[in-house]
N, C-alpha and C positions, 0 to 999 in steps of 0.2 A: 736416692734420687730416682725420679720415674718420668715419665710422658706427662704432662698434666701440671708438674710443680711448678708455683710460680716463683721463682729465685730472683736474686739481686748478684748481679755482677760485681766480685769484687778485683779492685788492683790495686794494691799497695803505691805503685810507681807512680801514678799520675793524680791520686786524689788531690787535690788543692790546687795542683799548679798549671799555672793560668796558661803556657806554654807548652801543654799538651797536646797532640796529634791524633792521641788514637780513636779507633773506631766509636768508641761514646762520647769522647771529647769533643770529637769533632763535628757529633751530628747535634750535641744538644740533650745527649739521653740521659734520662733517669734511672736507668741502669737497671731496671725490672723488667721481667720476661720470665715469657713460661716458654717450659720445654717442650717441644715438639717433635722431636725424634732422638731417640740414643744412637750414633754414629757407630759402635764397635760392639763386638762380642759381647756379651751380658759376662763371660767369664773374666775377663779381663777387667783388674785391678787396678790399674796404673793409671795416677793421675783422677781415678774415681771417676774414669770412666771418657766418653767425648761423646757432648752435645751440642746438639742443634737448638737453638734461643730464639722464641719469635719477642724481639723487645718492640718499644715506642717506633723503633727509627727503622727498624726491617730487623730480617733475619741474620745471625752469626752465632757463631762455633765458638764452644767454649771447652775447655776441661771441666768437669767434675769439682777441681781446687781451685778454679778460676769463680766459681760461684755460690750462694749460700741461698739454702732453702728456706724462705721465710711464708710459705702453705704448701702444706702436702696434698697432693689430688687424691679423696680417697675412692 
């Protein structure tokens, strides 16, 4: 994962259900966004990393395992 990819937000917890809260749920989002900044150390492992997301509905923070790379910025 890099500056530039555009990822899709994944959560296991809230796909389907209509009784959802969270930050995409709630705005209406498509759940794609590209990354705009890497929040931690480049050496740091954990979680594959923490990033900053410009999605549809504005900016948030993801982990690295929160999202899937579906184009890579080359």
């Amino acid at each position: 994962m890099k500056v530039g990819d555009l990822i899709e937000a994944q959560d296991p917890h809230c796909v389907g259900d209509p009784h959802c809260f969270c930050f995409f749920c709630a705005h209406g989002s498509n759940r794609i966004g590209v990354i705009i900044e890497r929040l931690n150390e480049k050496g740091v492992k954990h979680s594959a990393g923490y990033w900053s997301v410009l999605f549809d509905v504005g900016e948030w923070r993801l982990y690295g395992a929160e999202m899937q790379v579906i184009s890579e910025n080359r």
